[in-house]
N, C-alpha and C positions, 0 to 999 in steps of 0.2 A: 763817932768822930774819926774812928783810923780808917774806915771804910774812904770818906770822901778825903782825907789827907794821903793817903795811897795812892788815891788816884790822881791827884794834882804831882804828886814827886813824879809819878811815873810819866805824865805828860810833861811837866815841864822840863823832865830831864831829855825827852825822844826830842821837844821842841829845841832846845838848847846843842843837841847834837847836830840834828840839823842846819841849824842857826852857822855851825864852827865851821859846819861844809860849804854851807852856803860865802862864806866869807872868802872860800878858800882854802884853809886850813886840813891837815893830812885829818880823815875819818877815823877816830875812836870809838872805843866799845866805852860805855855808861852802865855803871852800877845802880841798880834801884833795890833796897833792902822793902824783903816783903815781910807780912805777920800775919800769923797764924787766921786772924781773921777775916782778911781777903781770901786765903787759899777756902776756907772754911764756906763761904757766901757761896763756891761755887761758880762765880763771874767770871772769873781771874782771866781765863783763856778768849775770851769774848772780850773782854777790856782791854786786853794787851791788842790783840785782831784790830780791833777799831782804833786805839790808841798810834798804832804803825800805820794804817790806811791813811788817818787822817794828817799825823804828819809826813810821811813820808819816808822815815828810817829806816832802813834797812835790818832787817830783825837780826841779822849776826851782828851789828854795834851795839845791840842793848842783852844788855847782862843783868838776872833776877836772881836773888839772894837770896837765903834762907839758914838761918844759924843751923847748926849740927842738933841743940837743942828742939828747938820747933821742929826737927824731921820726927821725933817720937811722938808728935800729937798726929793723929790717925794717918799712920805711914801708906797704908792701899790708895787711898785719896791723892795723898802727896805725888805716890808714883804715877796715878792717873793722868794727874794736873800736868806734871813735871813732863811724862811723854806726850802730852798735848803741844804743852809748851813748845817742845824741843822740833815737833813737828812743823811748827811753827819757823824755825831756823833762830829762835831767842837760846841765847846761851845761858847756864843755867849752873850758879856757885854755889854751895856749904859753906856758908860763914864759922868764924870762931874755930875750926875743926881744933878736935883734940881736948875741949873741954866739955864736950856735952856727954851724956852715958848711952850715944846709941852703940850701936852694933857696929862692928865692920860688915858686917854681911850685907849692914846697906847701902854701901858703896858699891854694890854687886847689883845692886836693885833699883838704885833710884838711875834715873839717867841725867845725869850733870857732866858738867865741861871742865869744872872746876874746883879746886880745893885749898879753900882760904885755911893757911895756918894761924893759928889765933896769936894776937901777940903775945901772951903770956911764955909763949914757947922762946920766942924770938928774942925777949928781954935778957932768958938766961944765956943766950949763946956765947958771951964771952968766957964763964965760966968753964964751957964746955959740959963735960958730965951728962948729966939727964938729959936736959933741952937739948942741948947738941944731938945724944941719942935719938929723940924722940924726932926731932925736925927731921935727922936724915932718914929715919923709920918712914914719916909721912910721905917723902917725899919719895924713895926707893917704893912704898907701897901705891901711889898716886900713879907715877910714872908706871909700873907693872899693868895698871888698869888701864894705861891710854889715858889720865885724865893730864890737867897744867895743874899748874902749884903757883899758888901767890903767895907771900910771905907777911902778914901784915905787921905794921909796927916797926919798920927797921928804920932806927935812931942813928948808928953809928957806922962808920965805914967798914969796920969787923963785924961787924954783922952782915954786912953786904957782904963783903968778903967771902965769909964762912958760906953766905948759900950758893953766890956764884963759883964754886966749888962744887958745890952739892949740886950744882947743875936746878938749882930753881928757877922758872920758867920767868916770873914778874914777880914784881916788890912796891911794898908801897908803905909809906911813912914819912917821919917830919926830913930823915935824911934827903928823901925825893922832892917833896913840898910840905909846906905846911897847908891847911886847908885856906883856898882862894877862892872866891867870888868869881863868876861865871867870863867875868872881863879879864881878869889875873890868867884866868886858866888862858884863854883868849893869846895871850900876850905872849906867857911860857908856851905856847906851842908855837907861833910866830919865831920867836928867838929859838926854840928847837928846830926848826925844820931848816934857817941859816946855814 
């Protein structure tokens, strides 16, 4: 069942991209969260191929995700996939970063574009202290490697705050939207682009 529900997100998110262009609308990158079991089938790269032919999108607006987690199930594969991928021109995040027990070394290894900080980090930043440490760790470290930094989870203006300081590249959370329906998204880009 996650095989053919993966691939339905993944189309109707490239169809929906196209749809905003088609309207008009300034072109956005689209997140599509993957699992371990499409990378796994081996298709992955031949489905995204056909997936952009057929509609049309431009493979630097769509973005494939993969928790920090999921990189420790057969990581050679992964890197495989992942520079297939990229050859492709599909940009390519670590979700959750910071809560999973991989390696830093595979930040050296895998080829991605991106480095989702998990909100667990982001929650504690008023505090300061650890999470504060740790965000500008991720990010001073991200940034050394040439990768962006999203920040996920940002609630509150202090929070926004603290990383546009920190020089974090994107953010995203209820402070930015709350999660909208394809027409809402529609609407806020319309009123953004005013």
């Amino acid at each position: 069942m996650i095989g053919p529900i993966g691939e339905f997100v993944l189309r109707q998110a490239c169809r929906q991209a196209c749809e905003w262009q088609r309207q008009g609308l300034e072109p956005i990158r689209v997140s599509v969260n993957l699992s371990v079991y499409q990378l796994r089938q081996g298709k992955l790269v031949s489905l995204v191929r056909q997936v952009l032919e057929e509609t049309g999108l431009e493979p630097h607006f769509l973005e494939l995700e993969l928790t920090e987690s999921q990189l420790l199930d057969s990581v050679e594969h992964i890197i495989a996939t992942f520079q297939q991928l990229r050859g492709l021109g599909v940009k390519l995040a670590i979700d959750d970063f910071g809560t999973g027990y991989s390696s830093l070394s595979y930040l050296k290894r895998i080829p991605v574009d991106y480095v989702k900080i998990d909100q667990a980090f982001i929650r504690g930043l008023a505090e300061g202290g650890e999470d504060a440490a740790i965000t500008r760790a991720i990010i001073a470290m991200a940034h050394g490697l040439s990768l962006k930094v999203v920040a996920e989870g940002v609630e509150d203006p202090a929070q926004l705050a603290f990383l546009k300081a920190e020089h974090c590249d994107e953010v995203q959370g209820y402070l930015i939207s709350r999660p909208v329906a394809a027409e809402g998204l529609a609407l806020l880009l319309q009123a953004q682009s005013r």
